[in-house]
C-alpha positions as a Markdown table, in Angstrom:
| # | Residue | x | y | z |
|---|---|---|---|---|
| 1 | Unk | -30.1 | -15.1 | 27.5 |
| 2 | Unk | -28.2 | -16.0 | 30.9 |
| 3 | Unk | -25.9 | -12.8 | 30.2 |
| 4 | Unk | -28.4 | -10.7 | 28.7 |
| 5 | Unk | -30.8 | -10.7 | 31.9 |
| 6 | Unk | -27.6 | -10.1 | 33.8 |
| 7 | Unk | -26.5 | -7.5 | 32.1 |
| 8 | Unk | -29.8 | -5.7 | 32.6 |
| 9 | Unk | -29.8 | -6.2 | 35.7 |
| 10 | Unk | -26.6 | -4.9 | 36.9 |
| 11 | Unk | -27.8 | -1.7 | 34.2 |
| 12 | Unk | -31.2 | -1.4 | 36.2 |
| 13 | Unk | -28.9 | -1.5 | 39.7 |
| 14 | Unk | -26.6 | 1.0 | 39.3 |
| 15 | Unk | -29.1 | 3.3 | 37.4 |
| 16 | Unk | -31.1 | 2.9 | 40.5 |
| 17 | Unk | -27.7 | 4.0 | 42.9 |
| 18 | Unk | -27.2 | 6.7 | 40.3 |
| 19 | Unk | -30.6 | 8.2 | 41.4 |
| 20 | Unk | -29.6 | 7.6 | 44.9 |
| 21 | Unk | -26.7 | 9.3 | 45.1 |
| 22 | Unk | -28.4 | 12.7 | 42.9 |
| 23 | Unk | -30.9 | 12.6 | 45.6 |
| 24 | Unk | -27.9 | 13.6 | 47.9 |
| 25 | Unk | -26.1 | 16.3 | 45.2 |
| 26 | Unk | -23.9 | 14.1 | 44.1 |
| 27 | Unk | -23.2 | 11.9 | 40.9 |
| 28 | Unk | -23.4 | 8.2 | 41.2 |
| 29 | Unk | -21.6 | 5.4 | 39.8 |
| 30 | Unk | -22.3 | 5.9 | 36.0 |
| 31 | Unk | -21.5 | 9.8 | 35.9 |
| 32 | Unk | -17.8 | 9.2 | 37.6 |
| 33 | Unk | -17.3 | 6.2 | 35.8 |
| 34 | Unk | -18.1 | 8.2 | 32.5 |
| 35 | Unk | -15.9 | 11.3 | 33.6 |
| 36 | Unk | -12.6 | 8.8 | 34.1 |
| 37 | Unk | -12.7 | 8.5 | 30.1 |
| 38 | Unk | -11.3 | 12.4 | 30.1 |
| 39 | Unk | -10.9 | 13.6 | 33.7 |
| 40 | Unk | -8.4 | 11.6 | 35.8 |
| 41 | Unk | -8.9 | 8.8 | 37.2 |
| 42 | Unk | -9.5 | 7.8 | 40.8 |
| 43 | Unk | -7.2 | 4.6 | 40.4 |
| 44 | Unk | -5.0 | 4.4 | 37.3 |
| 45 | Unk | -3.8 | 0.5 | 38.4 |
| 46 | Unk | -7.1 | -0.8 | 38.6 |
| 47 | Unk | -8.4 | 0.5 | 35.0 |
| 48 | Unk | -4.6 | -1.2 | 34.0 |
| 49 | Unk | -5.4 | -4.3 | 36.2 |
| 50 | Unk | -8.7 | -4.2 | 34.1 |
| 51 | Unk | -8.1 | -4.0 | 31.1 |
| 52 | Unk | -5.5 | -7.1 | 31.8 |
| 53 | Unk | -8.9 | -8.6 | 32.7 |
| 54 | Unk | -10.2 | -7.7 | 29.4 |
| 55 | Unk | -7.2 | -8.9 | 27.5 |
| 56 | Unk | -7.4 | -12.6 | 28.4 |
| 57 | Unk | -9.5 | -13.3 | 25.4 |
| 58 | Unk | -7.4 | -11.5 | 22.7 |
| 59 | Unk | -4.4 | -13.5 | 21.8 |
| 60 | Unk | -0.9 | -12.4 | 22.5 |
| 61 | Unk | -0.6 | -10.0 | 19.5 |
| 62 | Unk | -3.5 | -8.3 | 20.0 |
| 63 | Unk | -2.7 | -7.6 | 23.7 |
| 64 | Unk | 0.9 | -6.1 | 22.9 |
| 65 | Unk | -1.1 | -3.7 | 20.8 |
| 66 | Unk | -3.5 | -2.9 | 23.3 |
| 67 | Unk | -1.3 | -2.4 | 26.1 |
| 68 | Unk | 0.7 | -0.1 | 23.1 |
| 69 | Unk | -2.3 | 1.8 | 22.7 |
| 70 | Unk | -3.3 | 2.3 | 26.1 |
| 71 | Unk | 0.3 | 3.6 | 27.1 |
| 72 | Unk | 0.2 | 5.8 | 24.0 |
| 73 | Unk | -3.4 | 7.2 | 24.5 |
| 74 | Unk | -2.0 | 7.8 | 28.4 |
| 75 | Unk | 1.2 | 9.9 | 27.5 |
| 76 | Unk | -0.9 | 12.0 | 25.5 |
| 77 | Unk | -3.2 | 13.0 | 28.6 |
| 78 | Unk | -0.2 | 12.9 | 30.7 |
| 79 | Unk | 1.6 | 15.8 | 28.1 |
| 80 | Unk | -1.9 | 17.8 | 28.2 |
| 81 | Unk | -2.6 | 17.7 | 32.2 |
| 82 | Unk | 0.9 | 18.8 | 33.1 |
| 83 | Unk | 0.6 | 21.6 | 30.4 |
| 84 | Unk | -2.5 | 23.4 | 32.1 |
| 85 | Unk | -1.7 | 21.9 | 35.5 |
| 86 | Unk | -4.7 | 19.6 | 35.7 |
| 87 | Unk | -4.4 | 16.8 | 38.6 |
| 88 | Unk | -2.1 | 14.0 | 37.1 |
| 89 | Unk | -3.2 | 10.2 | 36.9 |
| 90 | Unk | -2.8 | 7.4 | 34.6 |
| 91 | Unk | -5.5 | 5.1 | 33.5 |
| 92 | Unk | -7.7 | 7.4 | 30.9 |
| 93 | Unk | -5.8 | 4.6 | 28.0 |
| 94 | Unk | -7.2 | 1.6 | 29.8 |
| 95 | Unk | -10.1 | 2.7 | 29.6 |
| 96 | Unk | -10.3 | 3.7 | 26.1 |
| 97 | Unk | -9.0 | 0.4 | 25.3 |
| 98 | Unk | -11.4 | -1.2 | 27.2 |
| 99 | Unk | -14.6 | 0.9 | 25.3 |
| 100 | Unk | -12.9 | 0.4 | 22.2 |
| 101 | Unk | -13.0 | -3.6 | 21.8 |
| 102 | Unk | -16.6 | -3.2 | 22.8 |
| 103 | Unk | -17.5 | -0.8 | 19.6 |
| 104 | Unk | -15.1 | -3.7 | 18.2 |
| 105 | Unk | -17.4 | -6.6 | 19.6 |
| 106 | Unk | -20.2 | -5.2 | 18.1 |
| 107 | Unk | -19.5 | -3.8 | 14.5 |
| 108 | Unk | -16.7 | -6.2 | 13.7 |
| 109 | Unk | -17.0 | -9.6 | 15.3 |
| 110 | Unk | -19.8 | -12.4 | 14.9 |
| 111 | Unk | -21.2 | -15.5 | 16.4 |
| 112 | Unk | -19.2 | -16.7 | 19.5 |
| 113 | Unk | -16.3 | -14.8 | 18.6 |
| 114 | Unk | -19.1 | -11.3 | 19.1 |
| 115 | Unk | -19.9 | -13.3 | 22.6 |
| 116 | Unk | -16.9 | -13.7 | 23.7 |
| 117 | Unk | -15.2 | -10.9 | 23.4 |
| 118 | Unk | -17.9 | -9.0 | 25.0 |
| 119 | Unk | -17.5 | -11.2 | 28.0 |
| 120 | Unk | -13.7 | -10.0 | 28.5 |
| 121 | Unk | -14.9 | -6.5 | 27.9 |
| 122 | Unk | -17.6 | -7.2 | 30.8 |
| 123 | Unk | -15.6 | -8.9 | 32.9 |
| 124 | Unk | -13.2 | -5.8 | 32.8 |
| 125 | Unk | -16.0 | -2.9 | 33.0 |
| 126 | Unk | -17.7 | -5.2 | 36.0 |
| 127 | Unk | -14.5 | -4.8 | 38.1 |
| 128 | Unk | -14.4 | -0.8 | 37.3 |
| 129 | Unk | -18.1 | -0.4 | 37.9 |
| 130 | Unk | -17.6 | -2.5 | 41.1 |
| 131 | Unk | -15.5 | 0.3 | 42.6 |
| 132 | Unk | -17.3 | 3.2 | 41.5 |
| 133 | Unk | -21.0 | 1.5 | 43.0 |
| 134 | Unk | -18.9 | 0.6 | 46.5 |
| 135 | Unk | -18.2 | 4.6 | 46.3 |
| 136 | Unk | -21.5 | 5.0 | 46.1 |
| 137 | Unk | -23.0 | 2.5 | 48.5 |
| 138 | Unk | -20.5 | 3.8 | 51.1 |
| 139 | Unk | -22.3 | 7.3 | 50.4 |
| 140 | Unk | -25.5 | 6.2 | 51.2 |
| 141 | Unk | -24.3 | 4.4 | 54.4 |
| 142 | Unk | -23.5 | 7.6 | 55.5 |
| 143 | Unk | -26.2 | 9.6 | 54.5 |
| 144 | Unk | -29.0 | 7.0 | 55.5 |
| 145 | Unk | -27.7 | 5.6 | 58.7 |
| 146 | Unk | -27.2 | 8.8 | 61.6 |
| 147 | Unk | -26.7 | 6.4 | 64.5 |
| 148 | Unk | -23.8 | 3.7 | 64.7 |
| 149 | Unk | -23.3 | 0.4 | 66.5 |
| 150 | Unk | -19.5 | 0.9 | 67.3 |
| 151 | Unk | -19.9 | 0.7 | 71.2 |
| 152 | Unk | -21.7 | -2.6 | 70.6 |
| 153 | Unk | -19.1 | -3.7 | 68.5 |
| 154 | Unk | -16.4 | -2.5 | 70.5 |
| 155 | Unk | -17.6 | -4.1 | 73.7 |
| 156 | Unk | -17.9 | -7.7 | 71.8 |
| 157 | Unk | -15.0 | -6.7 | 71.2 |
| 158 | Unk | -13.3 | -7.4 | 74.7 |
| 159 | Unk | -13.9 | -11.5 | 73.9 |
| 160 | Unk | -11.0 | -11.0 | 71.6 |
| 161 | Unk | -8.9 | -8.8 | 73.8 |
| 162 | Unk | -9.4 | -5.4 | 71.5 |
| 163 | Unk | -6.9 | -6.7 | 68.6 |
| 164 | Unk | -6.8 | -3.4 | 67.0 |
| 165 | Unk | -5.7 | -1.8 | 69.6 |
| 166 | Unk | -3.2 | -4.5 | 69.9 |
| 167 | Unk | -2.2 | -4.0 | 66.1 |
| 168 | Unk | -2.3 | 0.0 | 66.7 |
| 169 | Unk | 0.2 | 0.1 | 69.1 |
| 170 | Unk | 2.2 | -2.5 | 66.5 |
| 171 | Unk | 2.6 | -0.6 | 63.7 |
| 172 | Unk | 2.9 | 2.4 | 65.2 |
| 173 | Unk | 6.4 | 1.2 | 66.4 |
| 174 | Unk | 6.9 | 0.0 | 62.6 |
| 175 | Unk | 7.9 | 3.1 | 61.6 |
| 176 | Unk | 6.9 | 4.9 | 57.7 |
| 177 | Unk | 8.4 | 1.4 | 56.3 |
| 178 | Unk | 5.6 | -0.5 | 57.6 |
| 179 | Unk | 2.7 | 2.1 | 57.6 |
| 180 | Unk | 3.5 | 2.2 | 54.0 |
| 181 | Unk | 4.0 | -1.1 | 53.1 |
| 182 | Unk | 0.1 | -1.9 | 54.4 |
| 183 | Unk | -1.4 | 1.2 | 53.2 |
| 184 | Unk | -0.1 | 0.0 | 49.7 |
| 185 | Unk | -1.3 | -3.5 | 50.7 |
| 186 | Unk | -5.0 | -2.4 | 51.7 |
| 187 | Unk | -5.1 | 0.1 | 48.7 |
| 188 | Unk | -4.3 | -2.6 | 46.3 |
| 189 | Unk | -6.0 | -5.7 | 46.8 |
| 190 | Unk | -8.3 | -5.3 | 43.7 |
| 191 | Unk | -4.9 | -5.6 | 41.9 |
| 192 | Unk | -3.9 | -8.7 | 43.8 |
| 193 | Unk | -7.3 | -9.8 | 43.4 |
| 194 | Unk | -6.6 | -9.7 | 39.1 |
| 195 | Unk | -3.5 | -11.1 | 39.6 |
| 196 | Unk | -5.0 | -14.4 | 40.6 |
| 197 | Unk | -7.7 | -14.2 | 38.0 |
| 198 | Unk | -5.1 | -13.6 | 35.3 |
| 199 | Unk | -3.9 | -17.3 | 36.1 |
| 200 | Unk | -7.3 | -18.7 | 36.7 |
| 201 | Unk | -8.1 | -17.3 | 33.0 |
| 202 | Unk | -5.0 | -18.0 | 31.2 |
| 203 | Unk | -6.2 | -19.7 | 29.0 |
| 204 | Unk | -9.5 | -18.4 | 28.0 |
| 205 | Unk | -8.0 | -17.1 | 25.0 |
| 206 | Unk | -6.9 | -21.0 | 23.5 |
| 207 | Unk | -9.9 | -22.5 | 25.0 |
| 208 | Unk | -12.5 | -19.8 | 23.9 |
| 209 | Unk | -14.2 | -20.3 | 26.7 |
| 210 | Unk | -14.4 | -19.0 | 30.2 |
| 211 | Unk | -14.1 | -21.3 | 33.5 |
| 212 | Unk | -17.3 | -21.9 | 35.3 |
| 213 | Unk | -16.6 | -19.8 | 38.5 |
| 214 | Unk | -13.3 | -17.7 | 39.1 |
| 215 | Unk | -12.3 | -15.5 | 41.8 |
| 216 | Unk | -13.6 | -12.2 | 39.9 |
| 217 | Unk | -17.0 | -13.6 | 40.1 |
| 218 | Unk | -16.8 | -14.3 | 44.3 |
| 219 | Unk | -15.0 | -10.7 | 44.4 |
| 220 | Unk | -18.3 | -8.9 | 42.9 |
| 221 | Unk | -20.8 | -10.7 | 44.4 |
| 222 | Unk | -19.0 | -9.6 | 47.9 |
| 223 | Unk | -18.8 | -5.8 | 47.0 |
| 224 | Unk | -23.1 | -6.0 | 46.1 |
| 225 | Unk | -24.4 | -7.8 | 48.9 |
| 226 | Unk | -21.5 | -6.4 | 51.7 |
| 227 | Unk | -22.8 | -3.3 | 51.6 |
| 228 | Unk | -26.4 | -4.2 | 52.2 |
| 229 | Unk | -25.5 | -5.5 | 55.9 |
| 230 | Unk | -23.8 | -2.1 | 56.5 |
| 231 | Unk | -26.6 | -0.7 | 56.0 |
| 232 | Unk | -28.1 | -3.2 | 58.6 |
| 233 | Unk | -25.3 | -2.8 | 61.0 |
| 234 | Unk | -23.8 | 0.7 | 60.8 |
| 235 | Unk | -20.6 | 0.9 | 62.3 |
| 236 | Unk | -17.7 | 3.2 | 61.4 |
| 237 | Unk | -14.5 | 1.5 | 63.5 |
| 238 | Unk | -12.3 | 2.6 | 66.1 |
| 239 | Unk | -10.1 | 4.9 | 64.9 |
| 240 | Unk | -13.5 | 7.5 | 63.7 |
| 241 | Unk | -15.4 | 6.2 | 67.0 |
| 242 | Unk | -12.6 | 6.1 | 69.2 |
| 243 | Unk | -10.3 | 8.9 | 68.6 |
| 244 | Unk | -7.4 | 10.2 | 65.9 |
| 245 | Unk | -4.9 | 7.6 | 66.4 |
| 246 | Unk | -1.0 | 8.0 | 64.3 |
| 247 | Unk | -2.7 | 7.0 | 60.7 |
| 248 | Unk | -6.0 | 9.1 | 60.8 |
| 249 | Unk | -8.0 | 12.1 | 61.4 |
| 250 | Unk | -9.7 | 9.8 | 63.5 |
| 251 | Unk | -13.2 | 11.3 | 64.5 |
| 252 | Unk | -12.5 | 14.6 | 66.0 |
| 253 | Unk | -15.5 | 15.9 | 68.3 |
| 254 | Unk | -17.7 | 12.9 | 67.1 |
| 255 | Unk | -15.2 | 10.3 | 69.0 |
| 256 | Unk | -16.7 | 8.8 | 72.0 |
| 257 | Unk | -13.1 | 9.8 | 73.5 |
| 258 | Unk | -9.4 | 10.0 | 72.6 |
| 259 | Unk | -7.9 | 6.3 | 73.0 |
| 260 | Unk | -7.2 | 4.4 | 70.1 |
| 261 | Unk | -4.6 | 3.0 | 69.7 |
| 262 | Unk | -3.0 | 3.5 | 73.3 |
| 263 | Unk | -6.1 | 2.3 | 75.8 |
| 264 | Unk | -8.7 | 0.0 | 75.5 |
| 265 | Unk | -12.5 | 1.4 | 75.6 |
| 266 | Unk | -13.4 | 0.5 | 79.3 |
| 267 | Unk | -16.8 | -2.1 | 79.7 |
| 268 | Unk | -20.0 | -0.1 | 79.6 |
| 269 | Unk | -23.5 | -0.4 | 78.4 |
| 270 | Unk | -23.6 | 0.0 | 75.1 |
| 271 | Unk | -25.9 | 2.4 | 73.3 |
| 272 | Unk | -26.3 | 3.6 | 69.4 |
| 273 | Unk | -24.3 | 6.7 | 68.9 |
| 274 | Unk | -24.9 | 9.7 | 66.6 |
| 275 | Unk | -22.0 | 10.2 | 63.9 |
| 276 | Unk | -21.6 | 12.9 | 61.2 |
| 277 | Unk | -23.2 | 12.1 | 57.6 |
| 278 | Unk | -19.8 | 11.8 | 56.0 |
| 279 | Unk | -17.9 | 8.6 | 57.4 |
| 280 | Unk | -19.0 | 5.2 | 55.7 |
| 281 | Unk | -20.5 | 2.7 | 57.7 |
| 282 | Unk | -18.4 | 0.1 | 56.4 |
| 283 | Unk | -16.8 | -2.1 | 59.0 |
| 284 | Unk | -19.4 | -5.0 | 59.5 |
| 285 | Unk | -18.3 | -7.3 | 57.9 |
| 286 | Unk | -14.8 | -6.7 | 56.9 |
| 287 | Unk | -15.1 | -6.6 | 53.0 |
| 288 | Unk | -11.4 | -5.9 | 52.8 |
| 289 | Unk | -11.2 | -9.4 | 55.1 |
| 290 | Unk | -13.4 | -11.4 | 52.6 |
| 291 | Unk | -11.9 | -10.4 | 49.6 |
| 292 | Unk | -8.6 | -11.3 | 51.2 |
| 293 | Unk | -10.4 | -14.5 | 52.3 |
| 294 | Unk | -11.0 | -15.1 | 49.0 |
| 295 | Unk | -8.0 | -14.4 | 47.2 |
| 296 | Unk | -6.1 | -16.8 | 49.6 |
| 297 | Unk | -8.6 | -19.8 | 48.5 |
| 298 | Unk | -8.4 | -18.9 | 44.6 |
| 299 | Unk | -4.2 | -18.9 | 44.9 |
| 300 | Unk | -4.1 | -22.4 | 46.6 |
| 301 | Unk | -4.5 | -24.0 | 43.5 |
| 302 | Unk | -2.0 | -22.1 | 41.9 |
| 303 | Unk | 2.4 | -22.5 | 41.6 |
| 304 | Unk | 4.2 | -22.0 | 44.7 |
| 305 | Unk | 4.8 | -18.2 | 44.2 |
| 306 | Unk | 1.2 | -17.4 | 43.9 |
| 307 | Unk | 0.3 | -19.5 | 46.8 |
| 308 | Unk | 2.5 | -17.7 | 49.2 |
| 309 | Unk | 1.8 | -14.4 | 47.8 |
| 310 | Unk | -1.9 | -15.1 | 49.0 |
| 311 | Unk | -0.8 | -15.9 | 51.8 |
| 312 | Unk | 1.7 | -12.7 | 52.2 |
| 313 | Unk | -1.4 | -10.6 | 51.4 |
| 314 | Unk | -4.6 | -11.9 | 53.3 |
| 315 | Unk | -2.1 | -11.8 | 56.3 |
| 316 | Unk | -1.0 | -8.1 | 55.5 |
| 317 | Unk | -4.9 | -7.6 | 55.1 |
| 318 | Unk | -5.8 | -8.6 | 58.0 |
| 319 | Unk | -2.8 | -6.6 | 60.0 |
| 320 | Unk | -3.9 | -3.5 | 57.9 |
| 321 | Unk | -7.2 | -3.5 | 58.9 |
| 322 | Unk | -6.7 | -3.9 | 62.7 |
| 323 | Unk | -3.1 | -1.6 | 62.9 |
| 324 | Unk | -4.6 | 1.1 | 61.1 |
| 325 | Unk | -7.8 | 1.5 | 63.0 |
| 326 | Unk | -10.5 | 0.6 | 60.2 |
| 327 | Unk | -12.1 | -2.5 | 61.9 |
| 328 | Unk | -12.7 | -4.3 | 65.5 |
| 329 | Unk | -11.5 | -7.6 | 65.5 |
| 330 | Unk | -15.1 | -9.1 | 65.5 |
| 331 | Unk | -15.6 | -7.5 | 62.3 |
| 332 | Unk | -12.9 | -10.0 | 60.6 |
| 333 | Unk | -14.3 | -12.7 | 62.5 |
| 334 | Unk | -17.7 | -12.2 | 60.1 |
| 335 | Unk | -15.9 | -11.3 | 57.1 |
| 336 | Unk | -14.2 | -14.8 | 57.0 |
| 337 | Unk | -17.6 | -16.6 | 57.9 |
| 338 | Unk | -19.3 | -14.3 | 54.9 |
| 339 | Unk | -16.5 | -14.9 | 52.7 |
| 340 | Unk | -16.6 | -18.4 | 52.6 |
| 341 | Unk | -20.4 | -18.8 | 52.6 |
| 342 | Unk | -20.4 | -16.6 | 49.7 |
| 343 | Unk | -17.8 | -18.4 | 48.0 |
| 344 | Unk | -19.7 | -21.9 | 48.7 |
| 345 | Unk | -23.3 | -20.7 | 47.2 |
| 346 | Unk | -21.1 | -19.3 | 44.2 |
| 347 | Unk | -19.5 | -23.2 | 43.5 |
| 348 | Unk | -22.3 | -24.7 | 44.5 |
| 349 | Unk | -24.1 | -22.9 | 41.8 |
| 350 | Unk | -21.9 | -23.7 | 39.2 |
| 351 | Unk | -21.6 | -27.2 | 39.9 |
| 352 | Unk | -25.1 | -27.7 | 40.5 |
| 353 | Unk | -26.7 | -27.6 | 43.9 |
| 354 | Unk | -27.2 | -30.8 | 46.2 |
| 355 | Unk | -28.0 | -31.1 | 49.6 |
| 356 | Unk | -24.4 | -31.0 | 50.7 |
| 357 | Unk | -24.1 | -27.7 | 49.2 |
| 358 | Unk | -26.9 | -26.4 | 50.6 |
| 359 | Unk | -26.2 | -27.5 | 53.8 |
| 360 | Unk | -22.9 | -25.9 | 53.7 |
| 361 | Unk | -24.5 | -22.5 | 52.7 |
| 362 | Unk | -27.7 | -22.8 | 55.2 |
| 363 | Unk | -24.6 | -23.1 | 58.2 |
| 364 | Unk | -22.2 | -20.5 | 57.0 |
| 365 | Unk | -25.5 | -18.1 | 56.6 |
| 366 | Unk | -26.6 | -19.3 | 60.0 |
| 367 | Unk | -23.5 | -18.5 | 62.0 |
| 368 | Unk | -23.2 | -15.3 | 60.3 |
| 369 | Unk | -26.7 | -14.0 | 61.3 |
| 370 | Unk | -25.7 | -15.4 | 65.0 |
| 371 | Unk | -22.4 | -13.2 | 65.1 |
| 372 | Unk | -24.7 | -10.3 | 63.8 |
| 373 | Unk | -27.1 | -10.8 | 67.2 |
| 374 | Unk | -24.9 | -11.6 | 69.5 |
| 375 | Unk | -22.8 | -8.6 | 68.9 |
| 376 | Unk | -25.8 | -6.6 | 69.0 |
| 377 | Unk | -27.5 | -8.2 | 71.9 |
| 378 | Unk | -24.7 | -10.0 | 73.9 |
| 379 | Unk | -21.8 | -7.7 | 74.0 |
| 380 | Unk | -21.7 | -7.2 | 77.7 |
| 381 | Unk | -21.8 | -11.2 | 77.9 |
| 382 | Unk | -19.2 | -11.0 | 75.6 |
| 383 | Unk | -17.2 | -8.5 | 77.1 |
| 384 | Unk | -17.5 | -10.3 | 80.8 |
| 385 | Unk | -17.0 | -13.1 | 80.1 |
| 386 | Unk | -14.1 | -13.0 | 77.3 |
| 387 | Unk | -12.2 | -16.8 | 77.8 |
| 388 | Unk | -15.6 | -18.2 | 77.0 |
| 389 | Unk | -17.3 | -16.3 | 74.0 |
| 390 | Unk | -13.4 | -15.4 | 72.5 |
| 391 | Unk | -12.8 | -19.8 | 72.0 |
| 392 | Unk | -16.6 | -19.4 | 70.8 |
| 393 | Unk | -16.1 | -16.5 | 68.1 |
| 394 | Unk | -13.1 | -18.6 | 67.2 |
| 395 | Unk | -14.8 | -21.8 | 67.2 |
| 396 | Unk | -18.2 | -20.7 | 64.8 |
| 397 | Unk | -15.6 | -19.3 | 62.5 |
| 398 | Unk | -13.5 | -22.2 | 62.4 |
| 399 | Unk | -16.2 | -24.7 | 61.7 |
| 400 | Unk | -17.9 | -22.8 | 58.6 |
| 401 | Unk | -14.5 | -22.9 | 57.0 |
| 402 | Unk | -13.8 | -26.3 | 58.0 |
| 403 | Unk | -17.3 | -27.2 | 56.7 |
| 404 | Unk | -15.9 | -25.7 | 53.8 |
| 405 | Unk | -13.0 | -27.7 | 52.6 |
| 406 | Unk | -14.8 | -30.9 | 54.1 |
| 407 | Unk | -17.6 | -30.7 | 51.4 |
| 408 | Unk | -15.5 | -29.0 | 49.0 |
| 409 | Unk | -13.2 | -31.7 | 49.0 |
| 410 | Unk | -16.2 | -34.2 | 48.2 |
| 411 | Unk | -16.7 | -32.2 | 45.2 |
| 412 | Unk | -13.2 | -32.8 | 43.8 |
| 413 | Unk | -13.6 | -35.5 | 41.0 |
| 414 | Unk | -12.0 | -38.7 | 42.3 |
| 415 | Unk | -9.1 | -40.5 | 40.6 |
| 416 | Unk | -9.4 | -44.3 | 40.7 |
| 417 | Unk | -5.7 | -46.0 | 40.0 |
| 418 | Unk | -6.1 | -48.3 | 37.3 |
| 419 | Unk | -5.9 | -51.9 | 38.1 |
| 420 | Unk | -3.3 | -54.6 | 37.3 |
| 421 | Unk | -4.3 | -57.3 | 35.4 |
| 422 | Unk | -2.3 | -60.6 | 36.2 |
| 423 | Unk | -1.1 | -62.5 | 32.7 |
| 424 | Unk | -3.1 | -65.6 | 32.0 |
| 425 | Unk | -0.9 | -68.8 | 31.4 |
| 426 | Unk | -1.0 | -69.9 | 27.9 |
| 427 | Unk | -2.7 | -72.8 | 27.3 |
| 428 | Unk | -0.9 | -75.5 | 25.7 |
């Protein structure tokens, strides 16, 4: 019942975006996810990363074949795109695969076997679908929201000492070898993000069960309700508000001025600012932060290489955002704090909720609604005042996350050392 009511839901949402976006000429999330099964694909790793998503309920066999088919089914579209010059991507097999053990689910399995294979296929349509309705979200951001909040944001900014312009000036000197290497990074975390859930599920397929939370679930649930506070807080970052910078086309005539990354937006009275109606609004939060946030929390618990390679990437996250001119340093600042409140309601829901997790949630929404107002209505406190309200920023942020492994570290089950009993003496 639990999954059928959510599937429906998630049906009813993304027929409602679909409508959306047709309102505006242009197809939603169903129609391009339906087009990927002939046309190319936007991303050909994440249909991969997927269907690898898909495959942790099938055993081992049955996953050699799948990945067989996929690469098979992909060779063929590869042969007939480059004979009439269509646009060349991978990912049209995954796919397949993917719609294929659904028809399976359904006409050939039974009973729990039926239920949970249709899980895995899901789980692997969910993270798909999740891309195609932040595609669409991003469009109406645009389309809905004319004015944008980036001189707020920007002057808030100043209590941090403008980091991305900082980072800018950074990876500029990096060269192509940098650039690159954290374009690939920001492109890619969805395929970090399955790596980590690979391990997390590993096995589902023995166990014929899934976990009771896992990082895909905290990775949705921040692509549906991150979008909602853009629409709430429209901004579009510095390198659109700000200028064309070295990684952009930057904002052209809609740019308050040309100086990202090279000088610092002087301290003025901020005011909302009319931008075109094709830039997202997408930089309050940082999504890319929180899922970076989140991906770094999920690989703690794994070996050693998947610990540092969270580590590797939230890091080259959060240097990608600022170098490259996408987000103000405030805007990671509530990424984190939504990232970890997100992932606390989503524990504290499967482990059942008690006052400590509720507490824990009530804060981290708390603080983030406070970073929200402030940088709305105190930015030119902010910006005057930077060696108090920077410590502060720093400060809010740090205490939902320590809040965070303080009561998560309650929740961990207790081992109690079993006691030594001294012999009795024999009686004689």
């Amino acid at each position: 019942m639990l999954w059928t009511t959510a599937g429906v839901v998630v049906l009813a949402f993304l027929v409602t975006l679909e409508i959306a976006a047709r309102h505006y000429g242009l197809p939603g999330p169903i129609t391009n996810q339906a087009q990927e099964v002939i046309f190319a694909p936007k991303s050909g790793p994440l249909l991969y990363a997927s269907m690898a998503l898909m495959m942790v309920v099938l055993t081992w066999r049955q996953r050699f074949i799948a990945f067989g088919v996929a690469v098979g089914i992909d060779v063929v579209f590869f042969l007939v795109r480059w004979a009439i010059g269509a646009d060349m991507m991978f990912g049209n097999g995954a796919l397949w695969v993917i719609l294929g053990y659904a028809v399976i689910a359904v006409a050939r399995r039974t009973g729990r076997e039926r239920v949970l294979l249709l899980k895995g296929v899901g789980l692997g349509l969910l993270l798909v679908t999740g891309r195609k309705t932040g595609d669409t979200w991003l469009l109406i951001t645009s389309k809905t929201r004319p004015a944008v909040l980036d001189q707020y944001v920007a002057t808030a900014d100043h209590a941090l000492g403008n980091p991305s312009w900082l980072m800018g000036r950074l990876v500029e000197a990096t060269g192509p070898i940098g650039t690159h290497l954290l374009d690939y990074v920001y492109i890619q975390l969805a395929v970090a993000a399955v790596v980590v859930a690979l391990y997390q599920l590993r096995n589902v397929a023995v166990e014929r069960r899934f976990p009771g939370h896992h990082l895909v679930r905290t990775f949705l649930v921040i692509g549906l309700l991150g979008p909602a506070v853009y629409m709430v807080f429209p901004v579009v970052g510095p390198v659109f508000a700000y200028g064309t910078g070295a990684f952009g086309t930057g904002g052209g005539h809609w740019a308050i001025a040309d100086l990202w990354p090279e000088t610092p937006p002087p301290i003025h009275t901020p005011h909302p600012m009319t931008y075109d109606a094709i830039t997202p609004r997408n930089c309050m939060p940082s999504l890319h932060t929180a899922w970076a946030t989140t991906i770094f929390i999920h690989s703690r618990r794994g070996p050693r290489v998947l610990r540092f390679a969270g580590t590797f990437w939230l890091i080259a996250t959060l240097c990608a955002t600022l170098g490259f001119g996408y987000h103000y340093g405030v805007d990671l600042v509530a990424g984190v704090v939504f990232a970890v409140t997100v992932e606390a309601a989503l524990r504290s829901l499967d482990r059942g909720w008690d006052r400590t997790g509720m507490k824990l949630v009530a804060y981290g929404a708390a603080v983030f609604v406070m970073l929200l107002v402030s940088y709305r209505y105190l930015p030119m406190e902010m910006a005057e005042y930077p060696w108090a309200f920077g410590p502060l920023l720093i400060l809010a942020m740090g205490s939902v996350v320590y809040g965070y492994l303080r009561t998560t570290e309650l929740w961990e089950p207790k081992v109690i050392p079993a006691q030594r009993t001294e012999p009795q003496p024999e009686l004689v």
